[in-house]
C-alpha positions as CSV (number, residue, x, y, z in Angstrom):
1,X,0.0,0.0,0.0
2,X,1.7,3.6,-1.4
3,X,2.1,5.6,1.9
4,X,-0.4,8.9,2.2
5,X,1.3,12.0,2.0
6,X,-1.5,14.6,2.5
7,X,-2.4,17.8,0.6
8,X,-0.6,20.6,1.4
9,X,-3.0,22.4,3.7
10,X,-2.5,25.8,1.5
11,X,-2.6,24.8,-2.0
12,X,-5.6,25.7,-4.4
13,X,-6.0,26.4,-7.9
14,X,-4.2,29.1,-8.8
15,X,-1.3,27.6,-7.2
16,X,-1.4,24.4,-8.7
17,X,-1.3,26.1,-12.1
18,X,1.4,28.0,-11.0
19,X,3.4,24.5,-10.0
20,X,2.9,23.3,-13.4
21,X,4.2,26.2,-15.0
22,X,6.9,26.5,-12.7
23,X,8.2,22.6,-13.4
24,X,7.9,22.8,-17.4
25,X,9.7,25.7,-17.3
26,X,12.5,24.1,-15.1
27,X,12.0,20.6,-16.7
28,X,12.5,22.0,-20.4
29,X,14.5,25.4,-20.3
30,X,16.8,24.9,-17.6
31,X,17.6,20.8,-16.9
32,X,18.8,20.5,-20.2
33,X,21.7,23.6,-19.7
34,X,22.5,22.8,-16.5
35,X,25.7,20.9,-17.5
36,X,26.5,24.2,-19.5
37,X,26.0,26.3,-16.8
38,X,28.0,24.6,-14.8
39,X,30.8,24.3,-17.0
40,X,30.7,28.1,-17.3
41,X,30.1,28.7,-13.6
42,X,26.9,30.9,-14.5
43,X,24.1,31.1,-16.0
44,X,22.9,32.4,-19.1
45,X,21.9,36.1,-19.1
46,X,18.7,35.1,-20.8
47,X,17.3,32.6,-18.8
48,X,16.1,36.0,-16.3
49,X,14.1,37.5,-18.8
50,X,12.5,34.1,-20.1
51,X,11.7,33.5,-16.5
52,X,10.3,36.8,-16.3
53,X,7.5,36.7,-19.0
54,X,5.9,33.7,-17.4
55,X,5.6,35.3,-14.4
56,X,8.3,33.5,-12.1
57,X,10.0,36.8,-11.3
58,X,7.3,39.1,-9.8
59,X,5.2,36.3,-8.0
60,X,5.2,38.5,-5.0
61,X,5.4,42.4,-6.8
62,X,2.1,43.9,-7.4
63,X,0.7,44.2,-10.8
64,X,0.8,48.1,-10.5
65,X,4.9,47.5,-10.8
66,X,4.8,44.8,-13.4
67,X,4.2,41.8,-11.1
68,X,1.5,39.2,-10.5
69,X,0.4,40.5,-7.5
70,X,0.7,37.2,-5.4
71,X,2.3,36.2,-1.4
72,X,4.5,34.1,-0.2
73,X,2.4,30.9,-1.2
74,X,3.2,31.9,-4.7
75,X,7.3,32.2,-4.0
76,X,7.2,29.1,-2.0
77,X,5.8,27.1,-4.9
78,X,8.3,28.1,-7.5
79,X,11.2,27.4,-5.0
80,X,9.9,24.1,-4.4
81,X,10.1,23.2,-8.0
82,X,13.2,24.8,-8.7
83,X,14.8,22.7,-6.1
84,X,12.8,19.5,-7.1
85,X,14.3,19.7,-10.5
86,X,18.1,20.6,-9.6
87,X,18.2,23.8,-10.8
88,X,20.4,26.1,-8.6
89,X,22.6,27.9,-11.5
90,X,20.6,31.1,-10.4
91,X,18.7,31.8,-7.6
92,X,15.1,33.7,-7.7
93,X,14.6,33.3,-4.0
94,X,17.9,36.2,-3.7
95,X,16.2,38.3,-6.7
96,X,12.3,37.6,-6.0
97,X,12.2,36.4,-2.5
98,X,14.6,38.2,-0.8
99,X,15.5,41.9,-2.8
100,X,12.0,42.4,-4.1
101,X,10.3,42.1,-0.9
102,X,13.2,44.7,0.5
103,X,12.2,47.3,-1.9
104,X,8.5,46.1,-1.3
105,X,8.8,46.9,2.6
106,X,11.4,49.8,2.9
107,X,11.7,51.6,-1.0
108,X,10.4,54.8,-1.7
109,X,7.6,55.1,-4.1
110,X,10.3,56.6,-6.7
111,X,12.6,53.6,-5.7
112,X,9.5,50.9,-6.8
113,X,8.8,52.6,-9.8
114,X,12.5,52.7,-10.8
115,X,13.8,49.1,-9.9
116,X,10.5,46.9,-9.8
117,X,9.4,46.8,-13.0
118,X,12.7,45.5,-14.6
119,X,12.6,42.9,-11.8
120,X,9.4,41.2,-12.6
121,X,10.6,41.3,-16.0
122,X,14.4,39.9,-15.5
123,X,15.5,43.4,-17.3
124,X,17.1,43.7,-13.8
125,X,19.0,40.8,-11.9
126,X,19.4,41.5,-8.1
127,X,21.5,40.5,-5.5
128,X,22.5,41.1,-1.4
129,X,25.8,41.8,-0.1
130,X,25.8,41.6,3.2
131,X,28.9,38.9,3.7
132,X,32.2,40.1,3.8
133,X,35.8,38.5,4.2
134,X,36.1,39.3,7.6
135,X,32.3,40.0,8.5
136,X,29.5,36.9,7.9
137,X,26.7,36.2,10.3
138,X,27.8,38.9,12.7
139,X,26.5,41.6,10.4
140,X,27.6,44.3,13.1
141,X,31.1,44.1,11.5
142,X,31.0,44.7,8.2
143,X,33.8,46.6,6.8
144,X,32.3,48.4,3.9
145,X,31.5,52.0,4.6
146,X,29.1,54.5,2.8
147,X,30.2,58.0,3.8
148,X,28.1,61.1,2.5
149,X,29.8,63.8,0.2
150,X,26.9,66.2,-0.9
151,X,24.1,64.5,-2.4
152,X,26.4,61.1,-2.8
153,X,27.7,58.1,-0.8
154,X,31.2,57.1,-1.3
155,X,31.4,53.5,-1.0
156,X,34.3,51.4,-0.1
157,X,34.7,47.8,0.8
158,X,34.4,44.1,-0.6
159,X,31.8,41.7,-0.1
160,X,32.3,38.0,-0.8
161,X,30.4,34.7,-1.3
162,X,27.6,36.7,-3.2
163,X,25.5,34.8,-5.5
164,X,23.6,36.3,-8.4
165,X,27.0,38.7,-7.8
166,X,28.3,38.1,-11.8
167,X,24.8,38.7,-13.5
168,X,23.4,41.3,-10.7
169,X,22.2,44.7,-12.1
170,X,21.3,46.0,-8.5
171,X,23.0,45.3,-5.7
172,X,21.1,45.9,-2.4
173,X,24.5,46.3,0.0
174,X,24.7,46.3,3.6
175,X,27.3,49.3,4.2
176,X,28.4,51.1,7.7
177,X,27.3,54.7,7.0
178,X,28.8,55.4,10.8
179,X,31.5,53.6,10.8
180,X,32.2,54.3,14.6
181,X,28.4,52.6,15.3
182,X,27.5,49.0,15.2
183,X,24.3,48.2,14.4
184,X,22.8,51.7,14.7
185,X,25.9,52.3,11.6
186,X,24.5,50.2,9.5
187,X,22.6,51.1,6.6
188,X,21.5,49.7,2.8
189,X,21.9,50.9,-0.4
190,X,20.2,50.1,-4.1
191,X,23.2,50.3,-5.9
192,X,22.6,50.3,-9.6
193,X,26.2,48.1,-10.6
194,X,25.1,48.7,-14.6
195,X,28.5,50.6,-15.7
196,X,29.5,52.1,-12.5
197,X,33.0,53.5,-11.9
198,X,34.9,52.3,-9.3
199,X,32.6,48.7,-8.9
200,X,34.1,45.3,-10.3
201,X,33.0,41.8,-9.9
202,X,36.3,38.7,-9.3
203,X,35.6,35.4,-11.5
204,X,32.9,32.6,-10.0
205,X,34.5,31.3,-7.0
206,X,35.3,27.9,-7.3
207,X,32.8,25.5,-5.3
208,X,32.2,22.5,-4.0
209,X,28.9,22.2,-5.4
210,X,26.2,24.5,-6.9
211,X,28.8,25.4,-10.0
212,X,26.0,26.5,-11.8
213,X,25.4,29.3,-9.4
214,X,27.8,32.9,-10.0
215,X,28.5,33.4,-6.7
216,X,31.4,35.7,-6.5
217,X,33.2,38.7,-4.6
218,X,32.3,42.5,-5.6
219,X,34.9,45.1,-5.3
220,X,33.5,48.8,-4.1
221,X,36.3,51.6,-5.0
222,X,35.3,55.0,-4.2
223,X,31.9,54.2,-5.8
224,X,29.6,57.2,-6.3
225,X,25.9,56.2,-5.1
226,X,23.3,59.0,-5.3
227,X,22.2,59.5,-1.7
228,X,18.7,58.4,-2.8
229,X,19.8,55.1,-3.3
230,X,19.7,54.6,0.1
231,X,16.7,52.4,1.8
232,X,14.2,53.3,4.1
233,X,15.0,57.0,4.1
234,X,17.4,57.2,7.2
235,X,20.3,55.7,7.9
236,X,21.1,53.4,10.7
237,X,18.0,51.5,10.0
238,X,19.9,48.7,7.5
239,X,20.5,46.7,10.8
240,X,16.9,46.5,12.0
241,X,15.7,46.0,7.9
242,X,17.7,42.6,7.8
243,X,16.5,41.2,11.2
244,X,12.6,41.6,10.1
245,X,13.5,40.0,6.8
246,X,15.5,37.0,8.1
247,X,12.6,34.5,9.0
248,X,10.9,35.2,5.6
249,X,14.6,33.9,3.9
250,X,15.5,31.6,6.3
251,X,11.9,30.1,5.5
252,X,12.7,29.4,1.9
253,X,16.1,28.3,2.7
254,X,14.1,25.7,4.6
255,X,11.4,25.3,2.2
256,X,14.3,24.4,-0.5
257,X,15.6,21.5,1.6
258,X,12.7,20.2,2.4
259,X,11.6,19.9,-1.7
260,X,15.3,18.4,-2.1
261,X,15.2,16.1,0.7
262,X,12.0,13.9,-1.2
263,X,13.7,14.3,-4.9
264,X,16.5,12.9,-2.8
265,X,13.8,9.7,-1.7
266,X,12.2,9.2,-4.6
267,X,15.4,9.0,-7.1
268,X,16.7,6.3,-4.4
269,X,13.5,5.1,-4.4
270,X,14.1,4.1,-8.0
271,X,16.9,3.0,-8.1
272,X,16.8,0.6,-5.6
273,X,13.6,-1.1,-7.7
274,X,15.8,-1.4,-10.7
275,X,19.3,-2.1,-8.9
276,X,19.7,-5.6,-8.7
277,X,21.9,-7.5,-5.9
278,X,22.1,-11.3,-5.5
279,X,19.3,-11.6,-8.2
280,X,17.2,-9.4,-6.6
281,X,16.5,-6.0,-7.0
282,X,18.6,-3.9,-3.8
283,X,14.9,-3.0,-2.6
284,X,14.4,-6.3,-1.4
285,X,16.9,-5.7,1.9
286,X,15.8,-5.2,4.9
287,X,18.5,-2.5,5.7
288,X,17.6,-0.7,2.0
289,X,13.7,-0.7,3.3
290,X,14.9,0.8,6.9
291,X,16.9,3.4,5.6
292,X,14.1,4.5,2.6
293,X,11.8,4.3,5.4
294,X,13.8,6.6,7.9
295,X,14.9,9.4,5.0
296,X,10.8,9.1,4.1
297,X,10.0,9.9,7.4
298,X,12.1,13.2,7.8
299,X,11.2,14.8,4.5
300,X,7.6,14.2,5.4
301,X,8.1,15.6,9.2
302,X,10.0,18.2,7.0
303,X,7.5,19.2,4.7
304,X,5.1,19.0,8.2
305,X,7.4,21.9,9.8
306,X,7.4,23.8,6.9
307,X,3.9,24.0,5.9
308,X,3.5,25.0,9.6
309,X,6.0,27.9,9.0
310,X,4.5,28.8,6.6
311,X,1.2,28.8,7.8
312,X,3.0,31.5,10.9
313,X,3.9,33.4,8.4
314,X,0.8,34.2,6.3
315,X,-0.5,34.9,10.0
316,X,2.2,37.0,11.1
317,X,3.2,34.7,13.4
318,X,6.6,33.5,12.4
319,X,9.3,34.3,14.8
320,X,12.7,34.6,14.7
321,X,13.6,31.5,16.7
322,X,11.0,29.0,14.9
323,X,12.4,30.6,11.5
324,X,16.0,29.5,12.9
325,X,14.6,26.3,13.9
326,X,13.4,25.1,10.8
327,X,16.6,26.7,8.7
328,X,18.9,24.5,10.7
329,X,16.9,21.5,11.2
330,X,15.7,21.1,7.6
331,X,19.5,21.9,6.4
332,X,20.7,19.1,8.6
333,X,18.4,16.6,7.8
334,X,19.1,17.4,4.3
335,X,22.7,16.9,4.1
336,X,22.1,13.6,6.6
337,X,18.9,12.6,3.9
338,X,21.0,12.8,0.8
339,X,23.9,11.1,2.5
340,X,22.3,7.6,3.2
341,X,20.2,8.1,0.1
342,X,23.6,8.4,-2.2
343,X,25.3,5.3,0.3
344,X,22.3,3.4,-1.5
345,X,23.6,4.2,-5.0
346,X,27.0,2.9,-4.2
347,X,29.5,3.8,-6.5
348,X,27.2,4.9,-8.7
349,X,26.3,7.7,-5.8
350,X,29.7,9.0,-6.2
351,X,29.2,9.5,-10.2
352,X,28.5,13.2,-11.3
353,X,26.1,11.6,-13.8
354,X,23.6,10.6,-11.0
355,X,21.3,13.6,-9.5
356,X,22.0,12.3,-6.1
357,X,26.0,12.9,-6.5
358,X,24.8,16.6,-7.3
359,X,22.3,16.8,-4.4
360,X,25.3,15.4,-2.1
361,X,27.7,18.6,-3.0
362,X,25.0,20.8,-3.6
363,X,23.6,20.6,0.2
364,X,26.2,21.3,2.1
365,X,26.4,24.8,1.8
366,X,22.8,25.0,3.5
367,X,23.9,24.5,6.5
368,X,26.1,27.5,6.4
369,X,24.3,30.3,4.0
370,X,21.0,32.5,5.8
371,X,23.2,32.2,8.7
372,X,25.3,29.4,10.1
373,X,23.5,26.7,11.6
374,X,25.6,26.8,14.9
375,X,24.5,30.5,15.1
376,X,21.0,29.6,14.3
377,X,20.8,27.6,17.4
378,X,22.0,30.4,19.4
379,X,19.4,32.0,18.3
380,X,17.0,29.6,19.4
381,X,18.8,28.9,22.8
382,X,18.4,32.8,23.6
383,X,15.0,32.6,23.8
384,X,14.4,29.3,26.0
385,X,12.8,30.0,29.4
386,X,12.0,27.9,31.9
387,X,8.4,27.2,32.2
């Protein structure tokens, strides 16, 4: 008897139709250049503005900017299928998840106009800096400083490990504008990276996994940013802006591993029905059924948590420790998921040609970007009281 996995408790209609756009689109114009992209350690410029005129850019930007006017719901299913089919060479949670719903919560009404449009349409590829060589999780130290001459910033610094960095058009950059403050000195700034004196981009950085995905370091020298660039008006505020944004990220982050952990399952799955060992197919072992039935069991518990989050957060109701919880525990499981799921393949695991090889590489780095796990249960430990 198949096991049950129940409906997600938020689907309808409109997002089913959105699921099935979102997986022919991945299926048929990105599976098939993956192993391009990844030769090339980017993707094709294109690919944005293809994605764009199906509507998987501005799934959360209203239609008066260009968008499709939907929530989260609408984000969360095209990450799901992004992740289901492999496809990490570029990421819309950064440009549609994460920067859209920046500008969306802290941009000017002249900011929207200017930057949202060509977002919904992949005319514009965003990106976050916040990471920097000396400076990741513990934002308070970033090195990059914004000071004000007239009506410009003058920015100077590096930020590393920034993906969407080689195709980016806009850059939304975490910069000190008081460089003597901690968080009160930090601020963000739109930067507009389009043939700007003073900004360059180093080569892809080479990876373990996701080398599909341009993640690179950007170079600020004496950069000239009009000082209404800046976010949210005032500065000091850039510290505060990336707190109330980090369970919404750190949600997808989870959502991702949690749609990667059961492609993980069911290409094992497969396998073992068609493997055979001792004239029979690998299925047939006890241990093969135990593990299957163990890694089945924490994607669906994962999918469980997540659809809870996610739940919180259409009510408002997702806090920062919950948000951390789910980050870490999904991007654990993952990586532990894909490991026993790969031991199954045997050498075969260990072949670039299988998915599962990918998904091994490709995990890893979950349990380190949106915040490193360790910190995330710091985060979570703060806020235990006894009862």
């Amino acid at each position: 008897m198949p096991i049950h996995t129940p409906p997600r408790p938020w689907m309808n209609e409109e997002l089913s139709l959105l699921r099935d756009t979102a997986r022919r689109f991945f299926e048929t114009e990105c599976v098939p250049r993956q192993q391009a992209w990844m030769a090339q350690r980017h993707a094709d410029r294109d690919i944005w503005r293809r994605a764009g005129a199906i509507g998987l850019l501005g799934a959360g930007i209203p239609e008066e900017y260009g968008g499709s006017g939907g929530h989260f719901l609408h984000q969360a299913v095209i990450c799901e299928e992004q992740q289901r089919a492999l496809v990490n060479s570029f990421s819309l949670n950064v440009h549609s998840g994460i920067v859209a719903h920046y500008l969306l919560d802290y941009a000017s009404a002249s900011q929207k106009d200017r930057w949202l449009p060509g977002l919904a349409s992949g005319d514009i590829v965003a990106a976050i800096a916040m990471t920097e060589p000396g400076a990741g999780t513990d934002l308070q130290r970033i090195k990059t400083t914004a000071l004000r001459e007239g009506d410009h910033y003058i920015v100077r610094g590096a930020k590393t490990f920034i993906t969407n960095g080689l195709n980016a058009d806009l850059v939304l950059t975490a910069v000190k504008t008081d460089p003597q403050a901690t968080a009160r000195g930090v601020s963000l700034l739109a930067i507009d990276v389009r043939d700007l004196p003073g900004f360059t981009r180093g080569k892809p950085l080479d990876k373990i996994g996701q080398h599909g995905q341009d993640t690179v370091e950007l170079f600020f020298d004496d950069v000239r940013v009009p000082v209404e660039n800046l976010l949210g008006a005032q500065e000091g505020r850039g510290f505060s802006q990336l707190m109330q944004q980090l369970p919404r990220e750190r949600l997808l982050i989870a959502v991702g591993a949690a749609a990667t952990m059961q492609r993980a399952v069911d290409d094992t799955l497969a396998y073992v029905n068609e493997r055979q060992v001792f004239g029979a197919p690998l299925m047939a072992m006890q241990n093969t059924r135990f593990k299957l039935a163990e890694c089945q069991t924490h994607a669906t518990l994962a999918r469980s948590f997540v659809d809870d989050c996610i739940g919180r957060l259409l009510r408002n109701e997702l806090d920062v420790p919950t948000a951390a919880m789910a980050k870490w525990w999904t991007t654990d499981m993952l990586c532990r998921v894909v490991d026993e799921c790969l031991q199954l393949h045997g050498g075969y695991g260990y072949i670039n040609d299988y998915p599962i090889a990918r998904m091994f590489a490709d995990a890893r780095v979950g349990r380190i970007y949106g915040g490193a796990n360790e910190v995330m249960k710091e985060i979570i430990a703060r806020g235990l009281t006894p009862a």
